[in-house]
C-alpha positions as CSV (number, residue, x, y, z in Angstrom):
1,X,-133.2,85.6,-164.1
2,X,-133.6,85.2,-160.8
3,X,-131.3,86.6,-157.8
4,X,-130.1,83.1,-156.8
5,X,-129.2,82.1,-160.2
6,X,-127.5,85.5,-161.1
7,X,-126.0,85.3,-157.7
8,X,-124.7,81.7,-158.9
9,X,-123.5,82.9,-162.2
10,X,-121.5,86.0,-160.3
11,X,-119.6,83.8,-158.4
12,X,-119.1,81.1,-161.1
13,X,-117.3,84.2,-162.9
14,X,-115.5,85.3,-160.3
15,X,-114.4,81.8,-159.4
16,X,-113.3,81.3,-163.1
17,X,-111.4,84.6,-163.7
18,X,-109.5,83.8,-159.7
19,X,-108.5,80.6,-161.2
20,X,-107.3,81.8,-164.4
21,X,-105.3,84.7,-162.8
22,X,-104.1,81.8,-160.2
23,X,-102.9,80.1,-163.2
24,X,-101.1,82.8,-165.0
25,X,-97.3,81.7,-165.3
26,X,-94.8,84.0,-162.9
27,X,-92.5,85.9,-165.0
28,X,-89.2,84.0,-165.5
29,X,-86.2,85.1,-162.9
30,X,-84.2,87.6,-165.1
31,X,-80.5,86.1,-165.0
32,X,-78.3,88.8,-167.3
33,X,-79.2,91.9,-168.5
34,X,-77.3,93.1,-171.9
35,X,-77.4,96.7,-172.6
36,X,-76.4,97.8,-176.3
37,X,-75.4,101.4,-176.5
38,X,-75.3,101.7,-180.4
39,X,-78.8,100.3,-180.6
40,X,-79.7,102.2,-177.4
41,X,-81.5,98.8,-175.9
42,X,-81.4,96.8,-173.2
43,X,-82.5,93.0,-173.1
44,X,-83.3,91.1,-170.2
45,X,-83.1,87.3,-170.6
46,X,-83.4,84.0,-168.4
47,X,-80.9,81.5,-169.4
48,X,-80.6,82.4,-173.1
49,X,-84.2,83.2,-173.6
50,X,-85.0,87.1,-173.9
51,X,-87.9,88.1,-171.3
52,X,-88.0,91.9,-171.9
53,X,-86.7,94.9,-174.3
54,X,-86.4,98.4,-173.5
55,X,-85.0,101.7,-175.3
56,X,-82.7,103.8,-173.2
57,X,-81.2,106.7,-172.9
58,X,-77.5,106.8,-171.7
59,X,-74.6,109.1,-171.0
60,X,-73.6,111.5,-174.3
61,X,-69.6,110.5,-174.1
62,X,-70.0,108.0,-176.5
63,X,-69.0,104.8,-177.5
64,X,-65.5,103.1,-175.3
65,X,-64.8,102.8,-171.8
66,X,-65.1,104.9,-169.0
67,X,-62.3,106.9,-168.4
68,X,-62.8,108.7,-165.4
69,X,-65.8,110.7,-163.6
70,X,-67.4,113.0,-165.1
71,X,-66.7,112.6,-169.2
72,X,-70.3,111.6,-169.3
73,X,-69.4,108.0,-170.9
74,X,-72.0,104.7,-170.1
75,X,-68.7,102.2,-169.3
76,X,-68.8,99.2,-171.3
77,X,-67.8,95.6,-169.5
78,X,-69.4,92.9,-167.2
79,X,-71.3,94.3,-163.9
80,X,-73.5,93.4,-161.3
81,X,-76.6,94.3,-159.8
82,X,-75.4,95.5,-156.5
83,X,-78.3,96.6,-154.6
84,X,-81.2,98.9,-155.4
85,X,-83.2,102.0,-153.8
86,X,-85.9,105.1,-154.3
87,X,-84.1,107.9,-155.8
88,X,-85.2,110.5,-157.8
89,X,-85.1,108.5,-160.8
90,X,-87.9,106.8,-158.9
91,X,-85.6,103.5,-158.6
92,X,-81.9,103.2,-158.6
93,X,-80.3,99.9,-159.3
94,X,-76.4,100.5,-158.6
95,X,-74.2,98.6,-160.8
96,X,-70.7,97.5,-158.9
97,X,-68.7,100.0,-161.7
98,X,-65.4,100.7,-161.4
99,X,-64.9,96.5,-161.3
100,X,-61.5,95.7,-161.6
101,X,-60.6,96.0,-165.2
102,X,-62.1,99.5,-165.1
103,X,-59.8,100.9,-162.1
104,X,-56.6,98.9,-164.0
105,X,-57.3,100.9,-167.0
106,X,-57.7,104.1,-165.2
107,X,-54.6,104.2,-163.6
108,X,-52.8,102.8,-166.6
109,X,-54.5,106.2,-168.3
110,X,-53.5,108.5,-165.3
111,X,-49.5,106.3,-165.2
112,X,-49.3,107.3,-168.8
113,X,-50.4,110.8,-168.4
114,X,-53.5,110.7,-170.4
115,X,-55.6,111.8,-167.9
116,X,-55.0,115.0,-165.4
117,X,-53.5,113.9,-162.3
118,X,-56.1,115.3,-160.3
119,X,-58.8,112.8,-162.2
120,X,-61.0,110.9,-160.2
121,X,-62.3,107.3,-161.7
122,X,-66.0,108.0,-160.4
123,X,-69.0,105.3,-159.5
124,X,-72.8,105.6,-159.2
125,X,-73.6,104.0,-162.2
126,X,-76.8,102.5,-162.2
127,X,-80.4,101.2,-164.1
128,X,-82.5,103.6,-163.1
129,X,-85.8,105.5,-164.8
130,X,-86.6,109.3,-166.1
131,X,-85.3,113.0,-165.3
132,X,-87.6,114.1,-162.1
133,X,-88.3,117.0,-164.1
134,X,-92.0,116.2,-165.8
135,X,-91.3,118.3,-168.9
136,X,-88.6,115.7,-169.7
137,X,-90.5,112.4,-168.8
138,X,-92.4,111.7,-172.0
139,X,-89.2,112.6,-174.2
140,X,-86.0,111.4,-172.4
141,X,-84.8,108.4,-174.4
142,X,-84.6,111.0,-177.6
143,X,-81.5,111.9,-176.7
144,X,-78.3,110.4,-174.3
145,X,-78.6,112.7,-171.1
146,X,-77.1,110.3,-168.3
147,X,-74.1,110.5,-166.9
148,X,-73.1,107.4,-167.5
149,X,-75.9,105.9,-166.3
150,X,-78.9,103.9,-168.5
151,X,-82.4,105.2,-168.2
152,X,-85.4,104.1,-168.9
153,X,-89.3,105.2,-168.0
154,X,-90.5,105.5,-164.5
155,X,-93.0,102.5,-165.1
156,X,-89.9,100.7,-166.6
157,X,-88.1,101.1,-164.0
158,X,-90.4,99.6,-161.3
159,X,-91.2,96.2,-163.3
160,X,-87.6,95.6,-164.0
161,X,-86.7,96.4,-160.2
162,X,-89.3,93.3,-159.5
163,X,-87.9,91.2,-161.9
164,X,-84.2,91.4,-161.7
165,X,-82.3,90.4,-158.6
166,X,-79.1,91.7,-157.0
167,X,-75.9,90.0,-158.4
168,X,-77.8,89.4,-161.5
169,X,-75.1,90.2,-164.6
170,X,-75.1,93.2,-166.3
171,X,-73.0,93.4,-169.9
172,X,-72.8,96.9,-171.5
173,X,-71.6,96.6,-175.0
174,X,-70.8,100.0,-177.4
């Protein structure tokens, strides 16, 4: 073959495969996350469709409500995407926990005595990805580890960051 005419078919290729990238659909705009603690998944969907599933790994205080900081329990209820950051779970996605059901039922716990006076109700709950710890990273959704929080993998973590916009809805369910 000769060079103009391989040069010819190089750039038809390249031309073809820029068009067929430019063509590629964007990923639908993620509109409510729905993490399932039982099943250990999250599901991200636009509108009603699902666009993405993911195991996690949450907090080991089992299934209910938050009750205060600190018993290790992923709160169940409606949040929001706050706002997001690096962390050392590579990304943090802050969830806007305790809303106000969550603080009602707190001190309705601490009014009744069923939690020590001297409890706190906590926050920093988030999406975020793996222990920093490498000896941890290929085996932490094995086992709930959190402290409330829902992890997922480092890589996880960065594609769901892109794809899911503060004030986007966030149910937990046990």
């Amino acid at each position: 073959m000769s060079l103009p005419r391989r040069f010819a078919v190089m750039a038809f290729g390249l031309l073809a495969g820029a068009t067929l990238l430019a063509a590629a659909p964007p990923e639908p705009r993620v509109t409510r996350v729905l993490i399932q603690k039982d099943a250990h998944t999250m599901k991200l969907y636009a509108g009603d469709k699902e666009v993405g599933s993911y195991k996690v790994a949450i907090g080991p205080g089992g299934a209910g409500h938050k009750h205060r900081e600190g018993d290790k329990v992923t709160p169940v209820g409606r949040y929001h995407v706050v706002n997001r950051g690096p962390s050392i779970y590579t990304v943090f996605m802050r969830l806007d926990y305790p809303n106000a059901e969550d603080r009602k039922r707190f001190y309705a716990l601490k009014a009744k005595g069923a939690l020590p006076a001297s409890a706190t109700i906590g926050g920093d709950i988030g999406i975020h990805g793996s222990p920093p710890q490498p000896v941890y990273k290929e085996t932490h959704k094995e086992w709930d580890w959190t402290l409330g929080c829902i992890a997922v993998d480092d890589d996880e973590i960065k594609a769901i960051a892109k794809r899911v916009p503060d004030g986007t809805v966030v149910d937990i369910e046990d």
